[in-house]
C-alpha positions as CSV (number, residue, x, y, z in Angstrom):
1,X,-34.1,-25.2,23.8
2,X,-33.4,-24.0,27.6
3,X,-34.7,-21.0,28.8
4,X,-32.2,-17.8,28.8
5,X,-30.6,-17.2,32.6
6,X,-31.6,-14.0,34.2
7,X,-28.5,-11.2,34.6
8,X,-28.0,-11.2,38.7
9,X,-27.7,-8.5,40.5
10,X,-26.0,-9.1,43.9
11,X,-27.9,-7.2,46.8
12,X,-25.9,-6.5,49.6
13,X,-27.3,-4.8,52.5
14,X,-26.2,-5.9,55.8
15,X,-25.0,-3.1,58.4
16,X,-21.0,-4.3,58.6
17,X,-21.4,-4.4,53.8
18,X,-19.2,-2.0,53.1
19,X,-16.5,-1.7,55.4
20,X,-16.2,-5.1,55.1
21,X,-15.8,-4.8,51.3
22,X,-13.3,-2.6,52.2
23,X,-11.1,-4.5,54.0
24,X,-11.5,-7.8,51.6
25,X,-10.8,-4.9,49.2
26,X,-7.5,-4.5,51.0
27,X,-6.7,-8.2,51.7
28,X,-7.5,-9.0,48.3
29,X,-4.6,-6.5,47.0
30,X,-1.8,-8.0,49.9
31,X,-2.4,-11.6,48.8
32,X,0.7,-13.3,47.3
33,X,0.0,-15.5,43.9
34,X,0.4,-18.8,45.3
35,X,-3.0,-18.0,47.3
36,X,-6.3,-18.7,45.0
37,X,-10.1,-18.1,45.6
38,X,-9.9,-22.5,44.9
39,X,-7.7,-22.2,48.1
40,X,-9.7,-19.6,49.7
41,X,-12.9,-21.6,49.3
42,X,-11.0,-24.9,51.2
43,X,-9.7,-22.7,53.6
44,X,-13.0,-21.5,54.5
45,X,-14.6,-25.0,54.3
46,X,-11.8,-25.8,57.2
47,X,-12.9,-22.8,59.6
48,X,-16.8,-25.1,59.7
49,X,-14.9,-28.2,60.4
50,X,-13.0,-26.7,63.1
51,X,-16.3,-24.5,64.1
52,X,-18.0,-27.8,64.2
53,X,-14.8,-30.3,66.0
54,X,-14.7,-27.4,68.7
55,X,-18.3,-27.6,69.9
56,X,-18.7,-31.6,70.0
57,X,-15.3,-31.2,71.7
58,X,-16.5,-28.8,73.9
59,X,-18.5,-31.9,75.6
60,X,-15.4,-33.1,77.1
61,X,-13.6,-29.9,77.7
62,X,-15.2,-26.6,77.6
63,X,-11.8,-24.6,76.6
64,X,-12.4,-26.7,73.1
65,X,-15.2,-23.2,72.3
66,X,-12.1,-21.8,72.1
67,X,-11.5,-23.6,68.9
68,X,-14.6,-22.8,67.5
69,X,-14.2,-19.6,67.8
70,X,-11.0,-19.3,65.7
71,X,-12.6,-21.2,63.3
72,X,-15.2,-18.9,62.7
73,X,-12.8,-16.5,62.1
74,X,-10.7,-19.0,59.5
75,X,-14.3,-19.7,58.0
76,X,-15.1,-15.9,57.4
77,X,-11.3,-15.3,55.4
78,X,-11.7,-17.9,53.3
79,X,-15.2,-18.1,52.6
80,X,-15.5,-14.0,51.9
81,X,-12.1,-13.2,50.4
82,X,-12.4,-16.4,47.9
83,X,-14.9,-14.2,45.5
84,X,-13.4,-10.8,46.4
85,X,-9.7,-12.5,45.8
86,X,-11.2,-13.8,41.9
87,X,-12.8,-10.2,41.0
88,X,-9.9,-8.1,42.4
89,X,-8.1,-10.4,39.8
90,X,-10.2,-10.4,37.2
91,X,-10.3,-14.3,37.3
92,X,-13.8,-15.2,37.4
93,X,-15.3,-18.4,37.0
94,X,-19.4,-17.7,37.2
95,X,-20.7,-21.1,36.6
96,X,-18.1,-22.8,38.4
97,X,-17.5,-20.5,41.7
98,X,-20.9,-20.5,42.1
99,X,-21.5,-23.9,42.1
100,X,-18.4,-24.6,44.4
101,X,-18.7,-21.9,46.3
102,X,-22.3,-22.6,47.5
103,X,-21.8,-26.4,47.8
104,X,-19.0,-26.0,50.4
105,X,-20.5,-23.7,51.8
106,X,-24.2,-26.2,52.4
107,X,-21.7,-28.9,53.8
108,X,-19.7,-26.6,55.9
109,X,-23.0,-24.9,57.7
110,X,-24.0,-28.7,58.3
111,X,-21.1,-29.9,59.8
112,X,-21.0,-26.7,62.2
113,X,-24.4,-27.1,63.3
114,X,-23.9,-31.1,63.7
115,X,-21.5,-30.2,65.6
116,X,-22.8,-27.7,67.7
117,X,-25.8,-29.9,68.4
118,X,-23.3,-32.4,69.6
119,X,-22.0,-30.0,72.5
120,X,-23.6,-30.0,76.2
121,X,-25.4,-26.7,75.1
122,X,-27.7,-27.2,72.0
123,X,-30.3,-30.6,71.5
124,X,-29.4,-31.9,68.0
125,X,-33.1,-31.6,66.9
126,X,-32.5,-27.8,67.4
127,X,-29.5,-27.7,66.0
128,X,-31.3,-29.6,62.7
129,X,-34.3,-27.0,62.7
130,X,-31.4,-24.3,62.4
131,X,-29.6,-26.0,59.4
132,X,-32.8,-26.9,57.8
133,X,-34.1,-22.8,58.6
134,X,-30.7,-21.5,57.3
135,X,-30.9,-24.2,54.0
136,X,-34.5,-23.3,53.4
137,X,-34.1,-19.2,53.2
138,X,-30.6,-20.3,51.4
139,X,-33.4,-22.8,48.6
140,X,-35.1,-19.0,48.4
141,X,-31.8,-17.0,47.6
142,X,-30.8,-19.3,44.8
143,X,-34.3,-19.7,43.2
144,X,-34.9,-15.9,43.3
145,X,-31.7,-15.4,41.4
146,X,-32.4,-17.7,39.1
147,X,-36.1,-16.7,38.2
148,X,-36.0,-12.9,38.7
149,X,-31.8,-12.1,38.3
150,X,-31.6,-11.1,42.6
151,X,-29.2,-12.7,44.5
152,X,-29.7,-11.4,48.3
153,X,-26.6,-12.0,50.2
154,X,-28.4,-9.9,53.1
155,X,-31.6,-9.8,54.9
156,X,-32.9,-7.8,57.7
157,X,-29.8,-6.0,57.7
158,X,-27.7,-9.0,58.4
159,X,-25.6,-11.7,56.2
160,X,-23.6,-14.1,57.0
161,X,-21.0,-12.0,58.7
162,X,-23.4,-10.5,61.1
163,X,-24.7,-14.1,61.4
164,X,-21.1,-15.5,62.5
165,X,-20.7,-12.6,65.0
166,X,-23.6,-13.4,66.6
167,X,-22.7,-17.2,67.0
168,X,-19.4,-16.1,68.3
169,X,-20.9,-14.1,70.8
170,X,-23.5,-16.8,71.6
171,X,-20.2,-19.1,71.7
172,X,-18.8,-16.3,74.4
173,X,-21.5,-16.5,76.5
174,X,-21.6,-20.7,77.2
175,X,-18.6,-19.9,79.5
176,X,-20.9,-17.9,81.4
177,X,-24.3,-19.6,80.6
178,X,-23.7,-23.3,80.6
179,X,-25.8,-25.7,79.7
180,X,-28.6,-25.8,82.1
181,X,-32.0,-25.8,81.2
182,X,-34.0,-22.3,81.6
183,X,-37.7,-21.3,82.0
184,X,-38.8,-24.5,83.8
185,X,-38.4,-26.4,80.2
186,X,-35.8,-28.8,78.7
187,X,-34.0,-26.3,76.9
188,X,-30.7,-24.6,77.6
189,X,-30.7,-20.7,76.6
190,X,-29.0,-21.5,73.7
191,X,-31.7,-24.0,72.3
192,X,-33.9,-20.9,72.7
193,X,-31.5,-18.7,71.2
194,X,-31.1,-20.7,68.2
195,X,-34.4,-22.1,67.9
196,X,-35.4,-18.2,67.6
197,X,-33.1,-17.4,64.8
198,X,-34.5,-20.8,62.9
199,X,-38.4,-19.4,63.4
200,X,-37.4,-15.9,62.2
201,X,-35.2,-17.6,59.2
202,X,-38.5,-19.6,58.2
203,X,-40.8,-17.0,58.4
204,X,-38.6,-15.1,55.9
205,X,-38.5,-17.8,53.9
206,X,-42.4,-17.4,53.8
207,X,-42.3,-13.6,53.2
208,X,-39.8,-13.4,50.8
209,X,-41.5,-16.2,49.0
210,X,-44.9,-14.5,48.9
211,X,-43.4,-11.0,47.8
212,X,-41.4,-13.2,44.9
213,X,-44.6,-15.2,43.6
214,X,-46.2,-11.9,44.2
215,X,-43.5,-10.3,41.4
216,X,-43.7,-13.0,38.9
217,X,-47.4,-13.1,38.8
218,X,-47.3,-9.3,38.2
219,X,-44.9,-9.8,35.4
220,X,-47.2,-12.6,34.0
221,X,-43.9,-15.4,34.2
């Protein structure tokens, strides 16, 4: 007989949370019928394909960041509203949303970063040692709702959303930046840049590890 699955509680604590619920709140309600958190969810996965064609594009013409950038914003309204469009509905599918929703999600973060690592501006080993930082804490979020009922869709004060501003902003700044190396090394500012986020990413992965074994061991599970 299988073991009983944990009730999750979604924690949500990044600093843009709820005025962003707000307005998927409001989107959710102005959505006609013929648009479906199953549509959502592809439209989503189509922003991190266009996020990830615009910077190995950007090798041959740097206007092609331009694409990315939309396509971070086409990744954030389909991958946030796809949820937020099935509970404003009442239309749930746990088990299957889930699953979906964080599959397509995995293969959309790798083909940005591919792609990213592919443009003038980031090596592809660094790009790599972001998706594997970013897949690693992701490993933690989905064991820790399965073995003590959190999901954490924030950390530090930042999610996803936050994360997305951020690379648009880093995304902004290659028009300015380029792709020269800096500090005497081999690395552009944006293999520092991202190479940073990957180390703090890991080192959460640690903490929040530690604190979890930490929990069950106190709770004798």
């Amino acid at each position: 007989m299988s073991e009983p699955i944990k009730p999750v509680q979604r924690i949500q604590q990044n600093l843009l949370a709820v005025n962003e619920r707000r307005l998927l709140t409001w989107l959710a309600a102005r959505m006609p019928p013929s648009v479906t958190p199953d549509r959502l969810t592809s439209i989503g996965f189509l922003g991190g394909v266009i996020v990830g064609t615009g910077y190995a594009l950007s090798t041959f013409d740097i206007n092609w960041l331009w694409v990315a950038i939309a396509g971070y914003f086409i990744n954030w309204f389909g991958d946030s509203l796809d949820g937020s469009l099935a509970r404003f509905r009442k239309i749930e599918r746990p088990s299957f949303g889930y699953f979906i929703d964080h599959s397509t999600d995995a293969l959309g973060n790798m083909v940005m970063l591919v792609g990213l690592g592919l443009s003038p501006f980031l090596r592809l080993d660094v790009a790599l040692f972001g998706l594997s930082a970013y897949l690693l804490l992701s490993i933690h979020t989905f064991l820790a709702a399965r073995v003590i009922g959190e999901f954490r869709l924030s950390y530090m004060a930042g999610g996803p959303t936050e994360l997305r501003i951020m690379l648009i902003a880093m995304t902004l700044a290659m028009f300015i930046l380029g792709p020269d190396p800096v500090f005497g090394t081999a690395l552009s500012a944006f293999d520092w840049f991202i190479g940073s986020i990957a180390a703090i990413l890991v080192i959460l992965f640690v903490v929040q590890t530690t604190i979890t074994s930490r929990e069950l061991l106190r709770r004798g599970e």
